[in-house]
DRENMARTOR-309868 format. One record per residue (C-alpha): residue number from 1; residue in one letter; chain; x, y, z. Coordinates in Angstrom, 1 decimal. Layout:
<recs>
nr=NUM rest=A kette=A x=X y=Y z=Z
...
</recs>
This chain:
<recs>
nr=1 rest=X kette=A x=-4.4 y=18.3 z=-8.1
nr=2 rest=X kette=A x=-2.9 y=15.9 z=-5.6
nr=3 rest=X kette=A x=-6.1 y=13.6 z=-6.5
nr=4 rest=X kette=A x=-5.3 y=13.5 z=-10.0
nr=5 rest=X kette=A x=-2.0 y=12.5 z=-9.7
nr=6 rest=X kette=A x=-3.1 y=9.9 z=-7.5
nr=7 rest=X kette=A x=-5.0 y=8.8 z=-10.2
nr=8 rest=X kette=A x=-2.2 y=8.6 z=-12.6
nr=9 rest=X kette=A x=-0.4 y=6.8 z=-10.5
nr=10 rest=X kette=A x=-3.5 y=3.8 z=-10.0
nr=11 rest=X kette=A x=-3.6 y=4.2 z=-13.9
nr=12 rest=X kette=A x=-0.4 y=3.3 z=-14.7
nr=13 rest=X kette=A x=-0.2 y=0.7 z=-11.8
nr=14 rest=X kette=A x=-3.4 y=-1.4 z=-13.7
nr=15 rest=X kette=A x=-2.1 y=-0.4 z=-17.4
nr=16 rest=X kette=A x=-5.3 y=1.9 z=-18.0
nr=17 rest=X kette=A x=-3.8 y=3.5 z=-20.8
nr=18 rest=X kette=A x=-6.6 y=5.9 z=-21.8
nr=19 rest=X kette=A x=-6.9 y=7.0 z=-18.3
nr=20 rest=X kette=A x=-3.3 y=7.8 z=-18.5
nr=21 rest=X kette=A x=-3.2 y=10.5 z=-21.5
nr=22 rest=X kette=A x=-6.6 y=11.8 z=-20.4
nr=23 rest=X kette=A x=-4.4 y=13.1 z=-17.2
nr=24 rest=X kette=A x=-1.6 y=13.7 z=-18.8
nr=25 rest=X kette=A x=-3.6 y=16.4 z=-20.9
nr=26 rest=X kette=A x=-4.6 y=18.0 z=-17.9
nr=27 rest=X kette=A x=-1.3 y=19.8 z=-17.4
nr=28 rest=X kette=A x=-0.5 y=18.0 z=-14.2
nr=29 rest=X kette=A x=2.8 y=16.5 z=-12.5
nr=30 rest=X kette=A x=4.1 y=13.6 z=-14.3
nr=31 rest=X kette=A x=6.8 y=12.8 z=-11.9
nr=32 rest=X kette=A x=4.3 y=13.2 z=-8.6
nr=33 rest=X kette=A x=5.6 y=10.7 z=-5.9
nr=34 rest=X kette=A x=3.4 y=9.3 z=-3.4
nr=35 rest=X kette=A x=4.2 y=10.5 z=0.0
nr=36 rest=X kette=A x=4.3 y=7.6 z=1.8
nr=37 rest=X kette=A x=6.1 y=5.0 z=-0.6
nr=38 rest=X kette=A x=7.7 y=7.6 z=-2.7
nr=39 rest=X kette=A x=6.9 y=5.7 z=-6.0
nr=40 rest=X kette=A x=5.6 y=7.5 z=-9.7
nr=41 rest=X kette=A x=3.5 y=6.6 z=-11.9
nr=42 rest=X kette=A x=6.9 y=5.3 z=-13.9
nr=43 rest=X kette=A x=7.8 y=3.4 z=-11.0
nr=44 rest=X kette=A x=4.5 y=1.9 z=-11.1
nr=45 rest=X kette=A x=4.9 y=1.1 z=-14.8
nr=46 rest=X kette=A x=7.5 y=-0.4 z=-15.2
nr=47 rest=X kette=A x=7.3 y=-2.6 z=-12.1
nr=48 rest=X kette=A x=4.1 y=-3.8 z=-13.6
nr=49 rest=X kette=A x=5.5 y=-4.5 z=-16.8
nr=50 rest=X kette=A x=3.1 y=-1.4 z=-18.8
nr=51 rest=X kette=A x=5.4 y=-1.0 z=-21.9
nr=52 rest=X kette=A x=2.8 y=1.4 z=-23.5
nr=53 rest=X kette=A x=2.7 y=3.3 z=-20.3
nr=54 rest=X kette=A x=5.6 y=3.1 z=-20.1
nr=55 rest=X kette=A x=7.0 y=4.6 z=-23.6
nr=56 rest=X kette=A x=3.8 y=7.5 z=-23.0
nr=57 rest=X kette=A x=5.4 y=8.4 z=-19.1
nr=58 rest=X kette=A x=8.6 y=8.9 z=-20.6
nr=59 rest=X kette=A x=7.8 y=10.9 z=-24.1
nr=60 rest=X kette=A x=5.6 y=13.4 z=-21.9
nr=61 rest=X kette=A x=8.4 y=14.1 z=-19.3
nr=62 rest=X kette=A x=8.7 y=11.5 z=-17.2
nr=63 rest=X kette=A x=12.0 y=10.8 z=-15.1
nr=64 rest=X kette=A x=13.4 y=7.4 z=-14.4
nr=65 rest=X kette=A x=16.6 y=8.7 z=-12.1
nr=66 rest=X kette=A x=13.8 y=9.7 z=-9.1
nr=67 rest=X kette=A x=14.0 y=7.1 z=-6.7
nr=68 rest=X kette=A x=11.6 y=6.0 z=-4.0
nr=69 rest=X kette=A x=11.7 y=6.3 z=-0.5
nr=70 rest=X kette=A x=13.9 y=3.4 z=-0.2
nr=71 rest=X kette=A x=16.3 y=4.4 z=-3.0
nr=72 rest=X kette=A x=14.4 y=2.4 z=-5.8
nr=73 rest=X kette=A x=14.9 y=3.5 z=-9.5
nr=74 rest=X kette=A x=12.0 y=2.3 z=-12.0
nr=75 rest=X kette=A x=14.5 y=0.6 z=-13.9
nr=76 rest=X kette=A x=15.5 y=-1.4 z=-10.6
nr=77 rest=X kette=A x=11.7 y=-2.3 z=-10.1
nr=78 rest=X kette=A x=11.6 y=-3.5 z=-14.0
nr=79 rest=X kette=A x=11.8 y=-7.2 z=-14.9
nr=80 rest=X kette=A x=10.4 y=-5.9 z=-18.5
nr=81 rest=X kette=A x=13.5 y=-5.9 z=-21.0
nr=82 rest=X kette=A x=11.7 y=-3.7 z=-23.4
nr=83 rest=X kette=A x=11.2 y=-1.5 z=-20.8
nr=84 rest=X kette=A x=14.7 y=-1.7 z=-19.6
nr=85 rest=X kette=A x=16.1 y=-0.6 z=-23.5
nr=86 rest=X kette=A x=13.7 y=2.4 z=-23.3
nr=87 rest=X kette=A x=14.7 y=3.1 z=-20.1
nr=88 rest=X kette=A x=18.0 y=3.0 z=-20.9
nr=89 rest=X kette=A x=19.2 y=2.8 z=-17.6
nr=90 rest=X kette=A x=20.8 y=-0.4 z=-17.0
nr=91 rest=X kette=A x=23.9 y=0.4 z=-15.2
nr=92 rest=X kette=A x=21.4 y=1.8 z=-12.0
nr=93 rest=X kette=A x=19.9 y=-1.2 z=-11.4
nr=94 rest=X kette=A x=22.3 y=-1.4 z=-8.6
nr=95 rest=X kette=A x=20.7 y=1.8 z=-7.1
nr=96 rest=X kette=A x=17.8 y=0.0 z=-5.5
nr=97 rest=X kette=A x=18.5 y=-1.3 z=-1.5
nr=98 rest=X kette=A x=15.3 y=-3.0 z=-1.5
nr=99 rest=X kette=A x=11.7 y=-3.6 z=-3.1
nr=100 rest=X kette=A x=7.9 y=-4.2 z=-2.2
nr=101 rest=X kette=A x=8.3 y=-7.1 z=-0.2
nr=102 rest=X kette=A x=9.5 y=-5.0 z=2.7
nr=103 rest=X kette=A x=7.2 y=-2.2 z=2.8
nr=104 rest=X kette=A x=4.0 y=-2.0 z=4.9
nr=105 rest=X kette=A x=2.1 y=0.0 z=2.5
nr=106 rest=X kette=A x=0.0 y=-1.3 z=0.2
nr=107 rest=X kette=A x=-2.1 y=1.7 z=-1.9
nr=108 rest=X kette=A x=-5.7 y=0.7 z=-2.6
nr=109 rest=X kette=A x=-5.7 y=0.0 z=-6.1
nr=110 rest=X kette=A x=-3.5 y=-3.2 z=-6.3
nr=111 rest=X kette=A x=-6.2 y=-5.4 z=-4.4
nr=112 rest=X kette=A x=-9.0 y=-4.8 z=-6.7
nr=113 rest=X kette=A x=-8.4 y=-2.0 z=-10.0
nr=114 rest=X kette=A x=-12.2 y=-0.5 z=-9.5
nr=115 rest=X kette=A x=-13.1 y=2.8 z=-10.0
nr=116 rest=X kette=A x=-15.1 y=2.4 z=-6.9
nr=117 rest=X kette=A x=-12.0 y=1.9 z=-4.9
nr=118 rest=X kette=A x=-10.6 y=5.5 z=-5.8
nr=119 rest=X kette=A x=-12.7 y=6.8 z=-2.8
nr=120 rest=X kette=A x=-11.7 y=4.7 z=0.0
nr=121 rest=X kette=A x=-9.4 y=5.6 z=2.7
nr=122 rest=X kette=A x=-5.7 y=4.0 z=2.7
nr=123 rest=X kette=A x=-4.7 y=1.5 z=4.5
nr=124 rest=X kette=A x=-1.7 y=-0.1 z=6.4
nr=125 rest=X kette=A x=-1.0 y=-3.9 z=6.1
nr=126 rest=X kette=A x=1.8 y=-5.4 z=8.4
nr=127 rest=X kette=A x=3.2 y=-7.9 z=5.6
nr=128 rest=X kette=A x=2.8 y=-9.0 z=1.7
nr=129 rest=X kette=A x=3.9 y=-12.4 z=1.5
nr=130 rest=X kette=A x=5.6 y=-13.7 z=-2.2
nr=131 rest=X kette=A x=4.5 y=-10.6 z=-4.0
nr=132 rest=X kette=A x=5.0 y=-12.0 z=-7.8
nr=133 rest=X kette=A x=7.4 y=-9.4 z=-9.8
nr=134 rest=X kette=A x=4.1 y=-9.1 z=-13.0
nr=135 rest=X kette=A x=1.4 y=-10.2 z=-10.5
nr=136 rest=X kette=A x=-0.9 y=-8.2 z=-8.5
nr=137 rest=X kette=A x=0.7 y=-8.9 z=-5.1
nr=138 rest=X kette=A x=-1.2 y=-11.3 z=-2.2
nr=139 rest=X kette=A x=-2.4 y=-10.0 z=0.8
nr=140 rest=X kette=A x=-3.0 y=-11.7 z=3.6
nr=141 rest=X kette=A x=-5.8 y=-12.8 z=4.8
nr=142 rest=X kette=A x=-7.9 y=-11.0 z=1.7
nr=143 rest=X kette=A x=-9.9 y=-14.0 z=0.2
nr=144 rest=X kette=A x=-13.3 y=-14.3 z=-0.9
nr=145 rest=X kette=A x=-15.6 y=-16.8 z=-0.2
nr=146 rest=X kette=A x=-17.8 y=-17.6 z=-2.9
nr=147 rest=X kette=A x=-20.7 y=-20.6 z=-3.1
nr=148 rest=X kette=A x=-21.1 y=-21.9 z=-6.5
nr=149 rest=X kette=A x=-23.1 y=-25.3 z=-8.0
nr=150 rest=X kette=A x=-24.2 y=-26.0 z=-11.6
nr=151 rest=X kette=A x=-27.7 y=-24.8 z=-12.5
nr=152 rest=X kette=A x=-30.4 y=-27.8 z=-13.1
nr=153 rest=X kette=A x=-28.1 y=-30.7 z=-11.9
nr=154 rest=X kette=A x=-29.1 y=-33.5 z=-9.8
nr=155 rest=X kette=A x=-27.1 y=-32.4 z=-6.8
nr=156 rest=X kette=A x=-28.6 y=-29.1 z=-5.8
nr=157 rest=X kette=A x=-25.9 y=-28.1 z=-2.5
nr=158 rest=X kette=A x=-23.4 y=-25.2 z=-3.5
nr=159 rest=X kette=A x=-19.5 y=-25.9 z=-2.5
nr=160 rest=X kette=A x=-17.6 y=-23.0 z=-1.3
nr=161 rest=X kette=A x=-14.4 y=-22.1 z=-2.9
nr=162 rest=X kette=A x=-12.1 y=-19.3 z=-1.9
nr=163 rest=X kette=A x=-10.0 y=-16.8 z=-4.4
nr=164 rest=X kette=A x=-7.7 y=-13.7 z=-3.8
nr=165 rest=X kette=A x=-9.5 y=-10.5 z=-4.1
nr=166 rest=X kette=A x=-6.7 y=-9.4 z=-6.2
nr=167 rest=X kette=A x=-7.1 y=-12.4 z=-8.7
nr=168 rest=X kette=A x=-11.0 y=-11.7 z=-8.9
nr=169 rest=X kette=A x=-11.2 y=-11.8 z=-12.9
nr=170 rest=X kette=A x=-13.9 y=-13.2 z=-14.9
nr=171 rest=X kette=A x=-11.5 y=-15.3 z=-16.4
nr=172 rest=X kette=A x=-9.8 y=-16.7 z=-13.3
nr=173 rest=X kette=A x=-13.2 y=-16.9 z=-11.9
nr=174 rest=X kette=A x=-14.8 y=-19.0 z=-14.9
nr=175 rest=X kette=A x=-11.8 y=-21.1 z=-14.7
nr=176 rest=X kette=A x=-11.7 y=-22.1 z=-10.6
nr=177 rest=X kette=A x=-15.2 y=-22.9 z=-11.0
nr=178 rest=X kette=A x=-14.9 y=-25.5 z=-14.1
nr=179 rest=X kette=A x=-12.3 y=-27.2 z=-12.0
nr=180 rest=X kette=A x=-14.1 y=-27.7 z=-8.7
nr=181 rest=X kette=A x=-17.4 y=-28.0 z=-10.3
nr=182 rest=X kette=A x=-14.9 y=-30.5 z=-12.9
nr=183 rest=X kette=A x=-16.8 y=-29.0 z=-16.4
nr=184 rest=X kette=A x=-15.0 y=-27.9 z=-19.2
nr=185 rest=X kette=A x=-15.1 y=-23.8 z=-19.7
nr=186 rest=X kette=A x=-16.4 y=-24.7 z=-23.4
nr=187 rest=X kette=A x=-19.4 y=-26.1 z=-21.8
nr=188 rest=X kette=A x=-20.2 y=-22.9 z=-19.8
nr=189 rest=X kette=A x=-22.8 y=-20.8 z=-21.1
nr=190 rest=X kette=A x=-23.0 y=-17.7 z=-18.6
nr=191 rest=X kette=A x=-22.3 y=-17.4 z=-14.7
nr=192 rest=X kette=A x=-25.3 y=-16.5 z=-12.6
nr=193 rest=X kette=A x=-25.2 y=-14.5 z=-9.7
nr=194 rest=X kette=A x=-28.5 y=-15.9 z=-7.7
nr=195 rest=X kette=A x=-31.3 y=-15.0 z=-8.2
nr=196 rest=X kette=A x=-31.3 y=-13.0 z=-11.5
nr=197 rest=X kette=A x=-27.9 y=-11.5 z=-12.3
nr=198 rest=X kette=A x=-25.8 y=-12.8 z=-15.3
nr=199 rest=X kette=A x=-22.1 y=-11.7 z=-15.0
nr=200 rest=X kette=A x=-20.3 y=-10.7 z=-17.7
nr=201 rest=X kette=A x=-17.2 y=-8.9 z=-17.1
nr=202 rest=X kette=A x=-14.7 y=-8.2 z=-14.6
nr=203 rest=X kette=A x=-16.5 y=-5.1 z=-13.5
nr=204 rest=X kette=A x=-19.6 y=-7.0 z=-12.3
nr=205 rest=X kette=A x=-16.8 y=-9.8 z=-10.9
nr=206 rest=X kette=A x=-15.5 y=-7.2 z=-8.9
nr=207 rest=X kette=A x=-18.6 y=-6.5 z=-7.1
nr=208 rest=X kette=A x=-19.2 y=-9.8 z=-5.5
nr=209 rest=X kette=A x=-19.3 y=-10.3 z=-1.7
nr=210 rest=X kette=A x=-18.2 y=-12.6 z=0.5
nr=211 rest=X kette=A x=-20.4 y=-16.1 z=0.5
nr=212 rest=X kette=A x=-22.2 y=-14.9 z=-2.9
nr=213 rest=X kette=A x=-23.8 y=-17.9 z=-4.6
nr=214 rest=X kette=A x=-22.8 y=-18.4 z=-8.1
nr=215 rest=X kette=A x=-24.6 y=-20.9 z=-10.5
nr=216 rest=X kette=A x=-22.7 y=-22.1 z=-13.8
nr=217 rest=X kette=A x=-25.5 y=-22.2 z=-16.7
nr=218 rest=X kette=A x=-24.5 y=-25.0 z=-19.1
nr=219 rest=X kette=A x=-24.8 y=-24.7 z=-22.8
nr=220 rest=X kette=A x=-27.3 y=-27.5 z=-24.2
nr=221 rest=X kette=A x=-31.0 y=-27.8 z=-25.1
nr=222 rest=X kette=A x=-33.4 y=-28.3 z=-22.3
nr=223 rest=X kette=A x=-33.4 y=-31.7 z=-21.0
nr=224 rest=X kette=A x=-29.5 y=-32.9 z=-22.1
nr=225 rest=X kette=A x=-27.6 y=-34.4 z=-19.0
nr=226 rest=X kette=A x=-25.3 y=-31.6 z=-17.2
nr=227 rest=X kette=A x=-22.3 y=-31.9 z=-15.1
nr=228 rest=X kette=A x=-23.2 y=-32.4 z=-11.0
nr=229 rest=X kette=A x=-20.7 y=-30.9 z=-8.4
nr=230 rest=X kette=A x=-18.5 y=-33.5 z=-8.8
nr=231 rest=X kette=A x=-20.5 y=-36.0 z=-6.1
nr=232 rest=X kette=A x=-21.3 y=-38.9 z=-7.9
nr=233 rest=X kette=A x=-24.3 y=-40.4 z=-6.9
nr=234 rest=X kette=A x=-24.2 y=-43.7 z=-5.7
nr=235 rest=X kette=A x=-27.7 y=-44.6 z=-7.4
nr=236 rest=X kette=A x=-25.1 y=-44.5 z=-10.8
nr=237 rest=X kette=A x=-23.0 y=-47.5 z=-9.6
nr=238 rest=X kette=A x=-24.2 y=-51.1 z=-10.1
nr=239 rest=X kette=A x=-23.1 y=-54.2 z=-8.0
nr=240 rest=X kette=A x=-22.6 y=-51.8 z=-4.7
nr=241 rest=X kette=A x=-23.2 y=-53.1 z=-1.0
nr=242 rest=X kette=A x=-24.3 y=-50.2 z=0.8
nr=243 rest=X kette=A x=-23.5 y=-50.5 z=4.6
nr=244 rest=X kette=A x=-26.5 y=-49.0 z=7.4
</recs>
């Protein structure tokens, strides 16, 4: 059981809202706090903004006045103001000492949402630096490295650009890769992962390792000039003295 609830509480952490009532029908304890932090799935909800899970937590039982091992309501951890009105707990705002900047632990499931990740031991980080209050939160030192070019141009090297493992979306990925490799994202047919493997969501995203080479497949008909890596060739400039 204490799995489950577990599981609730990474559900309503990443806003998996079908994950969430598929628990909840399975007769288990809504208001479960984790026994090292102390937080609930509410707390988790609301600090993350979940509205929906939110509104479901509460209708099925769930309590805001629990607090967390450092006094923390989920109403204190709420930026949300729809939340807050639901919540209806405005005046204990002023019951929370503190928040996640000053704890050293860091479940799983905020660095990468996978399914995968359910399995893995916890873990123990010293700091979290700047956690944004609706962001997944940075940790240190937890970049990936990844190499990525544009497939069929002149310039055939890879650059290497590094993201937060927690900001690993297809979407932030398609985006930090039009503006190193300086294409537009309309332009962008499909990512590659080399040699064969066409990404397409963020559940393949997720999977990438460190120093994975990535190739950004252009839309266009065979033949029409694509977008280099950003190096301009120096064989494209007329009227240049080139020094030995």
């Amino acid at each position: 059981m204490d799995c489950l609830e577990e599981k609730l509480r990474e559900a309503a952490c990443v806003g998996d809202r079908e994950t969430v009532e598929k628990l909840l029908s399975q007769d288990i304890n809504i208001n479960s706090r984790h026994n090292i932090n102390g937080w609930t799935a509410l707390h988790w909800a609301c600090k993350r903004g979940h509205e929906d899970i939110a509104r479901i937590l509460l209708k099925q039982g769930a309590d805001p006045s629990i607090l967390t091992n450092k006094n923390e309501t989920a109403a204190y951890l709420c930026s949300n103001p729809s939340i807050l009105d639901i919540l209806g707990t405005g005046d204990n705002l002023s019951s929370g000492i503190t928040n996640l900047n000053n704890s050293e632990y860091i479940p799983h499931y905020i660095r990468i949402p996978t399914e995968a990740e359910t399995t893995r031991p916890r873990f123990k980080h010293p700091n979290i630096n700047n956690m944004p209050t609706t962001m997944l939160p940075s940790v240190q030192n937890d970049d990936i490295v990844l190499k990525i070019r544009v497939s069929g141009s002149s310039d055939p090297d890879f650059i290497e650009v590094d993201i937060p493992k927690w900001k690993l979306t297809y979407k932030n990925l398609l985006k930090l890769c039009c503006e190193e490799l300086q294409c537009s994202e309309d332009q962008v047919e499909r990512i590659r992962k080399l040699p064969n493997t066409r990404l397409r969501n963020d559940n393949d995203v997720h999977r990438l390792e460190h120093y994975q080479a990535l190739e950004l497949v252009m839309k266009g008909p065979p033949g029409t000039e694509r977008p280099t890596n950003c190096y301009q060739s120096i064989s494209t400039c007329k009227d240049q003295t080139i020094l030995y």
